[in-house]
N, CA, C and O atoms as a GROMACS GRO file, in nm:
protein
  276
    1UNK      N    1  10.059  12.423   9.054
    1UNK     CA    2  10.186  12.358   9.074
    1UNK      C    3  10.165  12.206   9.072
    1UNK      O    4  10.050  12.165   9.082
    2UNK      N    5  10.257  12.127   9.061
    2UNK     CA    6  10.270  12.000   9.072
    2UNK      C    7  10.157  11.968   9.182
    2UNK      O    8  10.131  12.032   9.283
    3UNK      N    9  10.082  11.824   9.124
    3UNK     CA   10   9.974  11.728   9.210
    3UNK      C   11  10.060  11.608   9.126
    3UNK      O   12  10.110  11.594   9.015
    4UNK      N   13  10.039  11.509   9.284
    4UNK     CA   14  10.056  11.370   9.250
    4UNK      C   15   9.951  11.296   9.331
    4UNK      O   16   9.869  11.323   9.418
    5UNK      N   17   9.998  11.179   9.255
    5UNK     CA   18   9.841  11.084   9.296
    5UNK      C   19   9.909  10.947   9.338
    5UNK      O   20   9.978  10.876   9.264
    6UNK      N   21   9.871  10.920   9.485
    6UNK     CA   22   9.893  10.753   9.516
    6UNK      C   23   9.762  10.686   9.549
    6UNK      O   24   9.667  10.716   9.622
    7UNK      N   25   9.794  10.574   9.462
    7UNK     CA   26   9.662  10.499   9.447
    7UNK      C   27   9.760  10.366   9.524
    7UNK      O   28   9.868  10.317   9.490
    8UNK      N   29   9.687  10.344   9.618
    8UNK     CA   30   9.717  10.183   9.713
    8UNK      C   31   9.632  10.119   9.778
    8UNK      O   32   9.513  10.149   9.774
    9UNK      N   33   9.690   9.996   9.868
    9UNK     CA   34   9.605   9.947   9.952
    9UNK      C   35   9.573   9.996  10.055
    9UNK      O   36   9.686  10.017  10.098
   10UNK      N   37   9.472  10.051  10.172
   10UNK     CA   38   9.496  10.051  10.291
   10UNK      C   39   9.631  10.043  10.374
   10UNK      O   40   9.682   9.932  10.387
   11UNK      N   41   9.692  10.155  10.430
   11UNK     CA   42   9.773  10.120  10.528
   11UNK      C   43   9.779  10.239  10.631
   11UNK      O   44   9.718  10.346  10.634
   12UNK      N   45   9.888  10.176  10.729
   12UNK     CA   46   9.880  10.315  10.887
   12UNK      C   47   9.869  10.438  10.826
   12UNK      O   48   9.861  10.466  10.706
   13UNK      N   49   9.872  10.539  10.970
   13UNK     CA   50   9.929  10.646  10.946
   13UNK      C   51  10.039  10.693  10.881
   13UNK      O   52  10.048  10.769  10.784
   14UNK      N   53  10.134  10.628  10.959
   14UNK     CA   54  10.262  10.614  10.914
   14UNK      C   55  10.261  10.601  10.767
   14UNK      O   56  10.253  10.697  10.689
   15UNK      N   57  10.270  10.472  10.733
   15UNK     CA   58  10.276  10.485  10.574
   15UNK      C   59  10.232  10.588  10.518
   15UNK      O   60  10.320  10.658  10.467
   16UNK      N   61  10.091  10.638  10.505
   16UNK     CA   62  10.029  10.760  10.476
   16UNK      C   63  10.126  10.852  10.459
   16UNK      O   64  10.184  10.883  10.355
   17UNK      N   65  10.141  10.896  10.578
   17UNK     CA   66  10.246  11.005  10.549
   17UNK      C   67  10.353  11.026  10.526
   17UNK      O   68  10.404  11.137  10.510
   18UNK      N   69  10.436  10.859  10.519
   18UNK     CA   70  10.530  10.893  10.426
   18UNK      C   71  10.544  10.887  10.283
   18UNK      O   72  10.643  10.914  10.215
   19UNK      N   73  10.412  10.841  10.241
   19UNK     CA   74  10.390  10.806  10.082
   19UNK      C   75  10.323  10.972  10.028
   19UNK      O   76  10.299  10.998   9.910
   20UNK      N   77  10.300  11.075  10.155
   20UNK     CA   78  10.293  11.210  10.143
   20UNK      C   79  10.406  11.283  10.135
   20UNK      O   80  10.427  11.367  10.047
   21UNK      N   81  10.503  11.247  10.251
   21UNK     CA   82  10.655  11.340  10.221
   21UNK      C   83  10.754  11.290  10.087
   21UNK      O   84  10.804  11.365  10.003
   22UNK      N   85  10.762  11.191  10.093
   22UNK     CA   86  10.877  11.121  10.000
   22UNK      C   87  10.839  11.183   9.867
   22UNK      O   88  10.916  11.239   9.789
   23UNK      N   89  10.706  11.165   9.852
   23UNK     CA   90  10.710  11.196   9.681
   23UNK      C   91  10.743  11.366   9.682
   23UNK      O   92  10.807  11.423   9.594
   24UNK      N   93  10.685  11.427   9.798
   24UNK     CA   94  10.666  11.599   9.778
   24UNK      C   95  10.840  11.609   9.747
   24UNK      O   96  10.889  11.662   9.647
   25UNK      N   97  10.917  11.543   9.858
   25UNK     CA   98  11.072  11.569   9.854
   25UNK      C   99  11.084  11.563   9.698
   25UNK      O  100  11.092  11.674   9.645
   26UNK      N  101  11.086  11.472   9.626
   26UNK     CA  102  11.123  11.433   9.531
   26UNK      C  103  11.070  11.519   9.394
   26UNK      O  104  11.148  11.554   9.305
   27UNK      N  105  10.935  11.544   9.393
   27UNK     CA  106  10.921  11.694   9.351
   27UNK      C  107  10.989  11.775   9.346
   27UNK      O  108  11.032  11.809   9.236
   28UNK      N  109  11.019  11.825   9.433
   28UNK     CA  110  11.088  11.963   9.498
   28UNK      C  111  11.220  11.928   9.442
   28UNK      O  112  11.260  12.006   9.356
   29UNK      N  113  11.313  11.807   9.476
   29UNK     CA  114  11.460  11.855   9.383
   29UNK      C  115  11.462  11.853   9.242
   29UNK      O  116  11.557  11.900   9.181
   30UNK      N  117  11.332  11.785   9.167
   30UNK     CA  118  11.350  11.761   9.002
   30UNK      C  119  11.270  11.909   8.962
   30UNK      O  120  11.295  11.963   8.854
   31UNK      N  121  11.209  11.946   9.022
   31UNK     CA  122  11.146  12.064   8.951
   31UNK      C  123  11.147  12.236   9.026
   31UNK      O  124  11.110  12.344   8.980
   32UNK      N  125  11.202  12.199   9.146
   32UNK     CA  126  11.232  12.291   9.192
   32UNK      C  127  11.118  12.393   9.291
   32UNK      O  128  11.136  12.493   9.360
   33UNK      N  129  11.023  12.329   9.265
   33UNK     CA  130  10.860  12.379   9.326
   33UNK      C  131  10.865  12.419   9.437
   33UNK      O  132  10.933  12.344   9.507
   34UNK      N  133  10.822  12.513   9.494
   34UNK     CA  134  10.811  12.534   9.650
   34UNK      C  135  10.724  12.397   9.726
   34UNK      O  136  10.632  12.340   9.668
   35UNK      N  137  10.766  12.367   9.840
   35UNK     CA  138  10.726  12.302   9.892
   35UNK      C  139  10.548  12.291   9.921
   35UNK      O  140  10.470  12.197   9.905
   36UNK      N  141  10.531  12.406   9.962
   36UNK     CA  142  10.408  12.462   9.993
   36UNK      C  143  10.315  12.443   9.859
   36UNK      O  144  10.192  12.441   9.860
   37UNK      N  145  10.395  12.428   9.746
   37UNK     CA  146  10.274  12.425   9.617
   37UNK      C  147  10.279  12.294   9.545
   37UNK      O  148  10.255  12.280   9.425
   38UNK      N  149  10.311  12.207   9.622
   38UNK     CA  150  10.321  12.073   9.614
   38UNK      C  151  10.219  11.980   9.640
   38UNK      O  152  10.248  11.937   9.751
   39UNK      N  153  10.110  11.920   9.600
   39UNK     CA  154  10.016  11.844   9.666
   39UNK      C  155  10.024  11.690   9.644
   39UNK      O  156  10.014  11.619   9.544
   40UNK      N  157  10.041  11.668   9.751
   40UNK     CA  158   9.994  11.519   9.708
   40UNK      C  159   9.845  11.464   9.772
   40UNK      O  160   9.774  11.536   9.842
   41UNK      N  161   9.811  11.324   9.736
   41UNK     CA  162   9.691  11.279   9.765
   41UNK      C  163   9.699  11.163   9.733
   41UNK      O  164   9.735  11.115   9.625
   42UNK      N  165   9.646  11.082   9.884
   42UNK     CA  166   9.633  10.962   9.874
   42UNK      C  167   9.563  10.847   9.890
   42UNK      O  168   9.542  10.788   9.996
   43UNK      N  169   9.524  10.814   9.769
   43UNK     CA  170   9.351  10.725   9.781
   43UNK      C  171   9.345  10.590   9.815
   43UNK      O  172   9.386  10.524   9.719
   44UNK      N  173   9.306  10.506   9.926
   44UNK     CA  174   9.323  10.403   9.973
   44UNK      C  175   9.183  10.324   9.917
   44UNK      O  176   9.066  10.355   9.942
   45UNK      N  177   9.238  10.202   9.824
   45UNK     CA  178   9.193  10.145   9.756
   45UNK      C  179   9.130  10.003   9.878
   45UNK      O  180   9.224   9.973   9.951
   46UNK      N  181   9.017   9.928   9.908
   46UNK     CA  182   9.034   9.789   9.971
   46UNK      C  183   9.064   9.717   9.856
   46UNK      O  184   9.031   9.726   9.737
   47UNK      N  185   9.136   9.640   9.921
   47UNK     CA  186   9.166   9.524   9.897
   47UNK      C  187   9.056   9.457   9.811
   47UNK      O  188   9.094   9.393   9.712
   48UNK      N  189   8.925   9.466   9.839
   48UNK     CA  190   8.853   9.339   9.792
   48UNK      C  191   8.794   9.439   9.667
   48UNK      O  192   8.769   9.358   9.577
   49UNK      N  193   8.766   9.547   9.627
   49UNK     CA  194   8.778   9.628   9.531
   49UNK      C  195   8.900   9.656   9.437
   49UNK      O  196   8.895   9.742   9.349
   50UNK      N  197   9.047   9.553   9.470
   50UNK     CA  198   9.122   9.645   9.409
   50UNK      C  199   9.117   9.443   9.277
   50UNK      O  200   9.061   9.336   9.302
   51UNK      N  201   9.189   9.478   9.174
   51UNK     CA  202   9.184   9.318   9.099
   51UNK      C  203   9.290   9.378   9.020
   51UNK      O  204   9.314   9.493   8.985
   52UNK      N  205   9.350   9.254   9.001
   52UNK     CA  206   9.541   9.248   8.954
   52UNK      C  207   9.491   9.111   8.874
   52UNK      O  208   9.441   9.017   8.936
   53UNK      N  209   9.512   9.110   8.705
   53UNK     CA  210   9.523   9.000   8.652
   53UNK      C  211   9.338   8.949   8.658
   53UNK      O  212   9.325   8.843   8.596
   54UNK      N  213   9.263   8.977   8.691
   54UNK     CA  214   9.134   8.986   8.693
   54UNK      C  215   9.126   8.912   8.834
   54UNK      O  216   9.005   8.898   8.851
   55UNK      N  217   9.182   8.867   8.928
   55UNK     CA  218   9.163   8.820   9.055
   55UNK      C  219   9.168   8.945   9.164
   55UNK      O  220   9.246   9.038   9.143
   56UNK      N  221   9.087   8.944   9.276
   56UNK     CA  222   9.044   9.050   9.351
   56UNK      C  223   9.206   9.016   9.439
   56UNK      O  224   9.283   8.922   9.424
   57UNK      N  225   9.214   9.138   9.536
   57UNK     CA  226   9.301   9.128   9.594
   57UNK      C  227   9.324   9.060   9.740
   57UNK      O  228   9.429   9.042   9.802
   58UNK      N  229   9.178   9.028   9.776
   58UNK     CA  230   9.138   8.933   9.862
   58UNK      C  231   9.138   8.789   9.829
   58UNK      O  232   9.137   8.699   9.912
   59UNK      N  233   9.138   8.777   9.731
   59UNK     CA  234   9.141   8.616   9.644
   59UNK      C  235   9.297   8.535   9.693
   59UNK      O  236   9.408   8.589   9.689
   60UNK      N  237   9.269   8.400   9.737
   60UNK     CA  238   9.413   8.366   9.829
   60UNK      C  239   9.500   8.279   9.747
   60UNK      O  240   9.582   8.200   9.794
   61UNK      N  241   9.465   8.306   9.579
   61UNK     CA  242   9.542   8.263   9.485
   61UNK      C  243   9.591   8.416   9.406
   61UNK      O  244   9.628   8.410   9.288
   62UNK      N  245   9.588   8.544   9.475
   62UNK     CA  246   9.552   8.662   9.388
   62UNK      C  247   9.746   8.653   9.365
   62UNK      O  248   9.798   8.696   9.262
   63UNK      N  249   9.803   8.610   9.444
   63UNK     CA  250   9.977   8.585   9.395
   63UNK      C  251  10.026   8.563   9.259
   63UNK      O  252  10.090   8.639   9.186
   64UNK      N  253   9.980   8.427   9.237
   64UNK     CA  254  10.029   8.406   9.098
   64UNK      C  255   9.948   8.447   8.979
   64UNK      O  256  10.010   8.469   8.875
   65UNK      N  257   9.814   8.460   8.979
   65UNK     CA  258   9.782   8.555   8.821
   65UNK      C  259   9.838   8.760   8.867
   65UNK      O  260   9.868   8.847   8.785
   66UNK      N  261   9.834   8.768   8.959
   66UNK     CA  262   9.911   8.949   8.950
   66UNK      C  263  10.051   8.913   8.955
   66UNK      O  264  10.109   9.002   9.016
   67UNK      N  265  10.142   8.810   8.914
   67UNK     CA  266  10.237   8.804   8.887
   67UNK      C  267  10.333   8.851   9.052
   67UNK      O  268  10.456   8.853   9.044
   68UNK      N  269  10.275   8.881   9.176
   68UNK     CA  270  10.333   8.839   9.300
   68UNK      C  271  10.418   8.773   9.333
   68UNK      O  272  10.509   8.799   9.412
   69UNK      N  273  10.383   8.627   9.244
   69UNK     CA  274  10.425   8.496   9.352
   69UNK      C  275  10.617   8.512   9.304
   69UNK      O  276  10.700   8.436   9.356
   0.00000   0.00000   0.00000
């Protein structure tokens, strides 16, 4: 059945699990899937590993070359 994939920065619990329910919801009304055969997964990228525009995401100009600013 349906797998989705969130690729982000570090964040709470909270976030976590709602970047787990929201997408499953959203599954479930476009395709109709049982809930239960729904997976999601979510891979927390750091910051100083992640690079936007070739600047790391720790970089304190990383705004304007990833187009941020």
């Amino acid at each position: 059945m349906p797998i989705v994939s969130v690729t982000t920065w570090p964040g709470s619990d909270d976030q976590t699990r709602r970047l787990a329910q929201e997408p499953t919801k959203t599954v479930r009304e476009v395709t109709g899937a049982p809930m239960d055969k729904i997976t999601v997964y979510v891979q927390e990228v750091p910051r100083e590993r992640w690079a936007e525009g070739g600047v790391l995401g720790t970089d304190p100009d990383f705004a304007a070359p990833s187009r941020r600013a």
